[in-house]
LUMNUTOR-292181 format. One record per residue (C-alpha): residue number from 1; residue in one letter; y, z, x. Coordinates in steps of 0.5 Angstrom, whole numbers, plus 500, padded with zeros to 3 digits. Layout:
! LUMNUTOR-292181
NODE_seq_type_yy_zz_xx
NODE_NUM_A_Y_Z_X $
...
This chain:
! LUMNUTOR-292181
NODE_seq_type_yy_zz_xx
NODE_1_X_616_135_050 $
NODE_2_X_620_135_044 $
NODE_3_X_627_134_042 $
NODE_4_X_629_141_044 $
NODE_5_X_628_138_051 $
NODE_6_X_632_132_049 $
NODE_7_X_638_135_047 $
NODE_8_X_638_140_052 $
NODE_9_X_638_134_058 $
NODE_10_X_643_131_054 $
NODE_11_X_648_137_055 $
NODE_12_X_646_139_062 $
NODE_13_X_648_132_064 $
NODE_14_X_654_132_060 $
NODE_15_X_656_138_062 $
NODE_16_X_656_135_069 $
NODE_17_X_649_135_072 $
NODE_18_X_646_129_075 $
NODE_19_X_640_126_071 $
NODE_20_X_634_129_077 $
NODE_21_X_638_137_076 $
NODE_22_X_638_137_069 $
NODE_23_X_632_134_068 $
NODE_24_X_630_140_072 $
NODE_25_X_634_145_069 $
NODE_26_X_631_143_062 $
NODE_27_X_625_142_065 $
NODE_28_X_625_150_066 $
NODE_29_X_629_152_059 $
NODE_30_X_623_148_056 $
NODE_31_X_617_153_060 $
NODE_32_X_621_159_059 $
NODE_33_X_622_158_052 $
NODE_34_X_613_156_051 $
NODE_35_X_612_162_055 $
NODE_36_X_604_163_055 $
NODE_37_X_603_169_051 $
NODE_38_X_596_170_055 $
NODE_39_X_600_171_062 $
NODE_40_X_605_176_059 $
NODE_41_X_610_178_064 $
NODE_42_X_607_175_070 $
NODE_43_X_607_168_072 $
NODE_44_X_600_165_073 $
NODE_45_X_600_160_079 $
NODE_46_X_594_157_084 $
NODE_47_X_595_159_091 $
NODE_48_X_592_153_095 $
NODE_49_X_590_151_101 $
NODE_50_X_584_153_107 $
NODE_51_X_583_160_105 $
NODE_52_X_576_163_102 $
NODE_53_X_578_170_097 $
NODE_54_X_571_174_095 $
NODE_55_X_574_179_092 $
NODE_56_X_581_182_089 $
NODE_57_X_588_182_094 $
NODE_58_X_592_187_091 $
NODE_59_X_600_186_094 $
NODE_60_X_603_191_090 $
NODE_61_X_610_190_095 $
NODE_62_X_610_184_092 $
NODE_63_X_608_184_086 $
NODE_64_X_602_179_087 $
NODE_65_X_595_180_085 $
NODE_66_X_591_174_089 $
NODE_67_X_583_173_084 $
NODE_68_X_577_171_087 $
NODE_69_X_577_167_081 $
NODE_70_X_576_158_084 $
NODE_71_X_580_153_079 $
NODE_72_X_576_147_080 $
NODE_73_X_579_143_075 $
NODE_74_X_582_140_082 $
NODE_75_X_576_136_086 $
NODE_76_X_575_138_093 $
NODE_77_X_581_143_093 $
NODE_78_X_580_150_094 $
NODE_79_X_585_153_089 $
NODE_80_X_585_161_087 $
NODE_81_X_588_164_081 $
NODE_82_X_593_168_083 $
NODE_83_X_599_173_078 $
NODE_84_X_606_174_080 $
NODE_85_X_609_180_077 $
NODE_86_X_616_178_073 $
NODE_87_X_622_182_074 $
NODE_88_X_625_178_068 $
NODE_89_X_623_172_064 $
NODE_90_X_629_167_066 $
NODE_91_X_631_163_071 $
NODE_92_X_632_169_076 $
NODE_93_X_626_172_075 $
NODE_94_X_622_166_076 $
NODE_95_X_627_165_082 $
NODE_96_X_625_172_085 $
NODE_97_X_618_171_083 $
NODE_98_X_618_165_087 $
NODE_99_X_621_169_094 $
NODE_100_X_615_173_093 $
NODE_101_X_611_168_093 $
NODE_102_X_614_164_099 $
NODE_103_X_614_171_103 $
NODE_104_X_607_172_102 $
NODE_105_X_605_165_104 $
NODE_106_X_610_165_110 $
NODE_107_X_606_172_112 $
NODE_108_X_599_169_111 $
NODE_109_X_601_163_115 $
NODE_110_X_604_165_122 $
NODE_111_X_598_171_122 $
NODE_112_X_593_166_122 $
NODE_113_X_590_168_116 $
NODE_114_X_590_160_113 $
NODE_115_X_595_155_116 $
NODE_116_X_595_151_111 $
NODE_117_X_597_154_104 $
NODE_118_X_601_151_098 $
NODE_119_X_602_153_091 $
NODE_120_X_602_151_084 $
NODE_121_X_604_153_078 $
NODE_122_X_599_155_071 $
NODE_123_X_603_151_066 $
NODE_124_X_598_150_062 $
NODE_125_X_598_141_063 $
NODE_126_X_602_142_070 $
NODE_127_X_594_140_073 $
NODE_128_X_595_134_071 $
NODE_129_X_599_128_074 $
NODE_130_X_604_124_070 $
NODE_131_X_601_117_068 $
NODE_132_X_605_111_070 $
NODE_133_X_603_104_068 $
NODE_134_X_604_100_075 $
NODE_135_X_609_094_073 $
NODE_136_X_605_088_078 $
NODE_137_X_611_083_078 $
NODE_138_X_616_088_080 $
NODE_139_X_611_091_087 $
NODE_140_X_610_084_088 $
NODE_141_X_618_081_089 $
NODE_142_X_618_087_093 $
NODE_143_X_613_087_097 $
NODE_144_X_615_079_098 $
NODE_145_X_622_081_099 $
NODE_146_X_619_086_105 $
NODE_147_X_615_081_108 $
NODE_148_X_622_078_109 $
NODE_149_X_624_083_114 $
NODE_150_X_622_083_122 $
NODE_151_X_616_088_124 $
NODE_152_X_621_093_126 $
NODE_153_X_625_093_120 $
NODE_154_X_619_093_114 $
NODE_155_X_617_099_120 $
NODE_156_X_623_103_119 $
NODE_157_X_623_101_111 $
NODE_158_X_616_103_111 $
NODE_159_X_617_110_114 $
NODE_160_X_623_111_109 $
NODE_161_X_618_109_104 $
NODE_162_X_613_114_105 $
NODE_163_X_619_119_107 $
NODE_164_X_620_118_100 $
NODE_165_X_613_118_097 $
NODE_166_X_612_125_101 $
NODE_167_X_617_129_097 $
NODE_168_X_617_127_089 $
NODE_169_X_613_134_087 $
NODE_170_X_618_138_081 $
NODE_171_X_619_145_082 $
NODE_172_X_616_149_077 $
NODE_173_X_610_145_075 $
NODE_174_X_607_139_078 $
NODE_175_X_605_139_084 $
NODE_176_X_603_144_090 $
NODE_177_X_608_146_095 $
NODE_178_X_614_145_091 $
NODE_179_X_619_146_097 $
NODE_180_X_626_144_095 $
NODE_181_X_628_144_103 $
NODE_182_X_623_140_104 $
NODE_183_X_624_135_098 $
NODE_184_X_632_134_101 $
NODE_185_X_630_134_108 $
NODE_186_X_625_128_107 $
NODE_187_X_630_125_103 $
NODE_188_X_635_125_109 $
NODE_189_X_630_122_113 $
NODE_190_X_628_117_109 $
NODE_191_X_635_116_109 $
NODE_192_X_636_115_116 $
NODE_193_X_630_110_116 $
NODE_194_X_634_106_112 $
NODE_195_X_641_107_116 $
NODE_196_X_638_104_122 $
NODE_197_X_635_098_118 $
NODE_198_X_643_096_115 $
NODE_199_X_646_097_122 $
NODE_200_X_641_093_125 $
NODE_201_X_644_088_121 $
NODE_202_X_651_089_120 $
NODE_203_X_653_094_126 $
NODE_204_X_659_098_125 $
NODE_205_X_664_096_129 $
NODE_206_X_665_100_136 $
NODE_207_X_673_101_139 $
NODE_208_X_673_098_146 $
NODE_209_X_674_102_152 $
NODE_210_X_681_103_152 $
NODE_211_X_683_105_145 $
NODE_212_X_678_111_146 $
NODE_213_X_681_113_152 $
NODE_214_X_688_112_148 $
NODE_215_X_686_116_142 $
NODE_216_X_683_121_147 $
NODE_217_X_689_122_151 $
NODE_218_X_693_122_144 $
NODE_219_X_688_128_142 $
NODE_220_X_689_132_148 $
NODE_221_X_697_132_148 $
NODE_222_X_697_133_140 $
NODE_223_X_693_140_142 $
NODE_224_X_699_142_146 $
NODE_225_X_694_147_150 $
NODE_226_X_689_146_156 $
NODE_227_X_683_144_152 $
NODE_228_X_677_148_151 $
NODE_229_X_669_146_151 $
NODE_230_X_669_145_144 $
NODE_231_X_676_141_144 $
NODE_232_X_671_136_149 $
NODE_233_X_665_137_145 $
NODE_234_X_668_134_139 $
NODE_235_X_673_129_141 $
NODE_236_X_665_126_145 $
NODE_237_X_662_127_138 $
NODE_238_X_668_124_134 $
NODE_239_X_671_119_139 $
NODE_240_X_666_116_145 $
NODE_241_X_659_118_141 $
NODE_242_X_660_118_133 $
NODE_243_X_653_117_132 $
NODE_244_X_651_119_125 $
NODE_245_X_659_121_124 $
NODE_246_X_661_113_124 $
NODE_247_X_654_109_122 $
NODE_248_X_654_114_116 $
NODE_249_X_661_111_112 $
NODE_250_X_659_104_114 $
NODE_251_X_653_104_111 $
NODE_252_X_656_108_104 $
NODE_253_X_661_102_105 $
NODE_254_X_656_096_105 $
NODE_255_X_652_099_099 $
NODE_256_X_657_102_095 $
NODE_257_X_663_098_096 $
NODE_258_X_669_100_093 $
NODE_259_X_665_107_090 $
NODE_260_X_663_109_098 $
NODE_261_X_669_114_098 $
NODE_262_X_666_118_093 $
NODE_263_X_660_119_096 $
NODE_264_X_663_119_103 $
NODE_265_X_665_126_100 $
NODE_266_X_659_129_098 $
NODE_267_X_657_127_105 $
NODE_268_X_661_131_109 $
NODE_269_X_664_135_104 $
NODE_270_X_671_136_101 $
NODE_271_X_674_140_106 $
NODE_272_X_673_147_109 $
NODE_273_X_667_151_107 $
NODE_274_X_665_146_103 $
NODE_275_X_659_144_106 $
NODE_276_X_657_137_104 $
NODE_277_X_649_133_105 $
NODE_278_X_651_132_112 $
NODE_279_X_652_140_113 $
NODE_280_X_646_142_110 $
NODE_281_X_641_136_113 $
NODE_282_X_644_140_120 $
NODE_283_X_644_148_117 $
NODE_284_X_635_146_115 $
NODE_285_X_634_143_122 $
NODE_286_X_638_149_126 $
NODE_287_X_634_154_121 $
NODE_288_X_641_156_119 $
NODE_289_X_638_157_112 $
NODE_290_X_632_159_109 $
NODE_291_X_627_158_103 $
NODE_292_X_626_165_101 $
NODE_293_X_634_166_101 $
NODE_294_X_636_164_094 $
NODE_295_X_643_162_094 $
NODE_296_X_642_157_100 $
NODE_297_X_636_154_096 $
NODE_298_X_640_154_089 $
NODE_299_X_645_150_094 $
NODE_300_X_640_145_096 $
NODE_301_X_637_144_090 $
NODE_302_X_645_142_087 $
NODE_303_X_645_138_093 $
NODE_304_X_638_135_092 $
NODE_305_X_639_130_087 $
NODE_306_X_646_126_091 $
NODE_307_X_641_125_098 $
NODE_308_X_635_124_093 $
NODE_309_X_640_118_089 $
NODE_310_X_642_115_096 $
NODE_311_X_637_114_099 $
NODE_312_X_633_111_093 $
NODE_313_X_639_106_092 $
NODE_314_X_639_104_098 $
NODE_315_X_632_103_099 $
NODE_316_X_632_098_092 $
NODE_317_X_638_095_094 $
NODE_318_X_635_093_102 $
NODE_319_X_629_091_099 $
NODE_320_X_631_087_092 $
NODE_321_X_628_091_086 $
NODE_322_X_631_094_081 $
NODE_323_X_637_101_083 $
NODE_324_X_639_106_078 $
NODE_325_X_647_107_078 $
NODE_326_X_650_114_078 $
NODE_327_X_653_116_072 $
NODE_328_X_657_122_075 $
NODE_329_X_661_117_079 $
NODE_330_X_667_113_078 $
NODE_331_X_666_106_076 $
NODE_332_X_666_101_071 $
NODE_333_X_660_103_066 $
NODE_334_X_663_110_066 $
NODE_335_X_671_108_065 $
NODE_336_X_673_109_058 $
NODE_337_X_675_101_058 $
NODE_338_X_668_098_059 $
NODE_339_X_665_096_053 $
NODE_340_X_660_090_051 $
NODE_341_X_658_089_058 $
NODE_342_X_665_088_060 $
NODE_343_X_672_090_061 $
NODE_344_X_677_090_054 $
NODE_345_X_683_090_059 $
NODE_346_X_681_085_064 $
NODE_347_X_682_089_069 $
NODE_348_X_678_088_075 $
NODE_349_X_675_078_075 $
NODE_350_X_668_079_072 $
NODE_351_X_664_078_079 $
NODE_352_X_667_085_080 $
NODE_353_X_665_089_075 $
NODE_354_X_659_094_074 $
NODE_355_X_656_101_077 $
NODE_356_X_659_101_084 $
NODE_357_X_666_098_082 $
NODE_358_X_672_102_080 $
NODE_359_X_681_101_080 $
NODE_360_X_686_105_080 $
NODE_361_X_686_105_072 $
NODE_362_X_679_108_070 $
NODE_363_X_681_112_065 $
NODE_364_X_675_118_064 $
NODE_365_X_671_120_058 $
NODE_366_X_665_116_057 $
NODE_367_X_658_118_059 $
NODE_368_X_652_113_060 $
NODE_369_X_644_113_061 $
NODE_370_X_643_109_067 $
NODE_371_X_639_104_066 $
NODE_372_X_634_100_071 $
NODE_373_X_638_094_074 $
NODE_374_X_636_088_077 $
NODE_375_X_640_086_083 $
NODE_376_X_640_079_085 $
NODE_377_X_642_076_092 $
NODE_378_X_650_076_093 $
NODE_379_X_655_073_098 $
NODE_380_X_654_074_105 $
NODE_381_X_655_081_107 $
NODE_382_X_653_085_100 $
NODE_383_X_647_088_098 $
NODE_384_X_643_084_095 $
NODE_385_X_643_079_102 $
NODE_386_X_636_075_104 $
NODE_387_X_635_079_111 $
């Protein structure tokens, strides 16, 4: 894309943006800036999908014009040509564009008018699928580090596999059915398979029956009133039957190390209104948030890249292939201290050096590309160990 896409990932990131957002935001900057003068002030897209159009849809509500004219350069797929009017030709309009769209293809969908429906954008090479060169050798330590793992753990690891597989289309341009909720909610899920497969190896510890009873009698004395249904509800959730709650942290810990509290709070959050993943994973499933609505969806998409990193670390790390570290969080490669592969102050013994390392002396200030690590079987307990 050029060196105007270069510099402009490279300021979103140092501006604070994980790698997955700025690439997208510079993504975005690019289209923007290479608009098609053919489409003018509408936005071309393919509507695809089981539905058959013989002659010209006019929505003019909505601003979207639906073409009797097949794209054929997708084989086997029915695609239509379809003009999305812009009201401005930036960042918002597009995002109105794409409420009016979604709201259309809601529409169509519940009133039986073709239930399978997605849509993809016009970019002029968005049609094609970028090319990547498979690397055997590394397919083939993974696959023969999966075989390693019972029937029940490599289903769980192939589950999260395809969770992943399932939601790597970017908005705006290189797939059909760009759906930041369905990206985060697949991640997640991916993310839960993964969970599973940690605990089943290294449970969380459980309190015994009598210091739960304990704590629960020191939280109701502590309300100072007659507890309320909420009150129950939550010391259940919290005390007797954690579930997530408490499998969540453990796994971050086991994984991360000493950097898990950094994602422990994009988790759940850093404190009240501030809705962490874990927060969002909840309001998606209740549809407590819609697509269409573009606050939530802007907030979904911010959070989009943390779930997305998580759990393709997780996953690298379980199964013995290479992990992209977090060059936004707090740790060796990014303290002003680390040089030369190591640490010029001799901080933290060599064996605790790296991505998901940090003391209480990282001094901030120094960005870097995250690049593919090999991470090679450790002591007992960490991640890396032979299943």
């Amino acid at each position: 894309m050029g060196a105007d896409f270069v510099e402009a990932l490279r300021q979103y990131m140092a501006d604070g943006l994980r790698q997955a957002e700025a690439a997208e935001r510079a993504f975005l900057d690019f289209r923007l800036a290479h608009w098609p003068a053919e489409w003018g002030d509408d936005l071309h897209v393919l509507i695809c999908g089981a539905l058959w159009v013989e002659e010209r849809l006019d929505f003019p509500d909505l601003g979207i014009t639906i073409l009797p004219d097949r794209d054929t350069r997708i084989p086997g797929l029915l695609a239509f040509k379809t003009h999305v009017r812009l009201n401005s030709r930036d960042a918002d309009g597009l995002g109105d564009a794409v409420d009016r769209l979604e709201t259309l293809l809601g529409m169509m969908a519940v009133c039986g008018q073709a239930r399978t429906l997605h849509w993809l954008t016009l970019w002029p090479e968005a049609i094609e699928e970028p090319v990547l060169q498979p690397d055997a050798d590394l397919l083939a330590r993974a696959l023969q580090y999966l075989s390693q793992f019972s029937e029940e753990k490599q289903e769980m690891i192939k589950r999260a596999a395809w969770w992943l597989r399932s939601q790597r289309d970017l908005s705006f341009g290189w797939g059909p059915g760009p759906s930041v909720f369905r990206r985060f909610i697949a991640a997640w899920n991916a993310f839960e398979c993964l969970v599973k497969v940690v605990c089943a190896d290294h449970p969380p510890k459980k309190l015994p029956r009598s210091e739960k009873n304990r704590l629960i009698a020191q939280r109701l004395a502590d309300l100072g009133r007659v507890p309320e249904v909420g009150d129950i509800y939550e010391l259940y959730g919290e005390i007797v039957d954690p579930g997530q709650k408490a499998k969540i942290p453990h796994v971050l810990d086991w994984a991360f190390r000493t950097i898990a509290d950094q994602y422990g709070t994009e988790m759940f959050g850093p404190g009240p209104g501030q809705p962490g993943l874990y927060d969002i994973r909840n309001d998606i499933h209740h549809a407590n948030m819609a697509e269409s609505d573009s606050e939530k969806r802007a907030l979904v998409r911010r959070a989009l890249p943390s779930i997305e990193h998580i759990a393709l670390v997780l996953f690298g790390l379980i199964v013995g292939f290479g992990v992209r570290p977090d060059y936004r969080v707090r740790c060796c490669l990014s303290c002003a201290n680390w040089a030369a592969d190591a640490c010029t102050q001799g901080l933290l013994p060599g064996a605790e050096q790296g991505w998901h390392y940090v003391c209480d002396a990282f001094t901030p200030g120094k960005q870097y590309w995250p690049a593919l690590l090999l991470w090679p079987p450790e002591a007992d307990g960490d991640p890396g160990e032979t299943p």
